[in-house]
N, C-alpha and C positions, 0 to 999 in steps of 0.2 A: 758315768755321767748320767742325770737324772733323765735327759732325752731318750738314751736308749729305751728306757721302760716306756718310753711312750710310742714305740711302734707299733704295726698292725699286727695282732698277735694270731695265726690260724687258728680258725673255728674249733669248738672241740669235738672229739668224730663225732658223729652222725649228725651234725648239723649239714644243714646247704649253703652253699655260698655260688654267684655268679660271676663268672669270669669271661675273658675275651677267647675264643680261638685263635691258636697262633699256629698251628699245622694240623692238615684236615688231613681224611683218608688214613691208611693203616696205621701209623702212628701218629694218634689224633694226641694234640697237647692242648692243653689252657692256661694262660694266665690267671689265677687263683692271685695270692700270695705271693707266690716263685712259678715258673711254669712247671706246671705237671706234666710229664708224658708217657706216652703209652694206655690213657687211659680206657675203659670200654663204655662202650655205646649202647644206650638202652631204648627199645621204644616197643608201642604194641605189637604183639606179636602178627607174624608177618607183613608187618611195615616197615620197611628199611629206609631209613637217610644217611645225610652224612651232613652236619654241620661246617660250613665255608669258615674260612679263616676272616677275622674280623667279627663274625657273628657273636651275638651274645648266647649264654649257657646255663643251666643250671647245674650244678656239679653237685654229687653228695656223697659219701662217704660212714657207708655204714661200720661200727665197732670192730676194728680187726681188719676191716676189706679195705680193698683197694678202690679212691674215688671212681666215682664214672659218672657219667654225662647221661643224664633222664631224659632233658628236654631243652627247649628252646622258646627265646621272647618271641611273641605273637603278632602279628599285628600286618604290617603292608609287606613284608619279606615273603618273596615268593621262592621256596626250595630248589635249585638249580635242576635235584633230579628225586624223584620218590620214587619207588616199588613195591609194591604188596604182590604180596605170594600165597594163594590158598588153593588149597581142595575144591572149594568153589566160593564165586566171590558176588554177592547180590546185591546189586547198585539198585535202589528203590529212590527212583527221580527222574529227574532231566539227565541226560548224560552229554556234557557238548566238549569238543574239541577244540579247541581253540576259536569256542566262541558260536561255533556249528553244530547243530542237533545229530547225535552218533549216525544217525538213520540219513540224514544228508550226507554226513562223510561217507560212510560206505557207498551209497547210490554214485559220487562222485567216482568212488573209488571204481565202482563197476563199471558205471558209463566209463570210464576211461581207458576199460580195458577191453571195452566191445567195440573201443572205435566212436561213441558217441562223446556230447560232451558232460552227462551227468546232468 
């Protein structure tokens, strides 16, 4: 039937394509096409996430390789959980806590443990 030809036909390698999340954590899958699963997770180095189910993705798939997931759409989505890992890590800025300048948090934190109220 001439419809069949008109399906969405996968990318050819090394293109990208975005898909939905449909299982986070060690076997992370996507909606591409078909769901992919097993895929692996790429981000700068030591920055770890993990893309939530539902979220949107960029998937790519380089010649020969197995897809995996680069990155993620931008915008008011706030990451459930991030971690960075270094040797050493240099924050040049404000650094606030949920909203509290680092230097008030710990003061908090100390007054709290002396007995005071911070």
């Amino acid at each position: 039937m001439w419809l069949s030809g008109q399906q969405r036909r996968p990318p050819e390698s090394g293109e990208g394509q975005t898909g939905t999340v449909t299982i986070s954590g060690g076997e992370l899958a996507v909606e591409l096409d078909s769901e992919r699963r097993g895929l692996e997770l790429y981000g700068p180095a030591g920055y770890r996430w993990t893309p939530e189910v539902g979220q949107r993705v960029l998937v790519i798939e380089g010649r020969g390789e197995t897809p995996c997931v680069v990155g993620t759409r931008t915008g008011a989505y706030v990451p459930g959980r991030v971690t960075i890992q270094a040797g050493t890590l240099d924050l040049d800025g404000n650094v606030l806590i949920q909203g509290t300048p680092l230097e008030s948090y710990i003061a908090a934190i100390v007054g709290g443990m002396m007995g005071g109220e911070g």
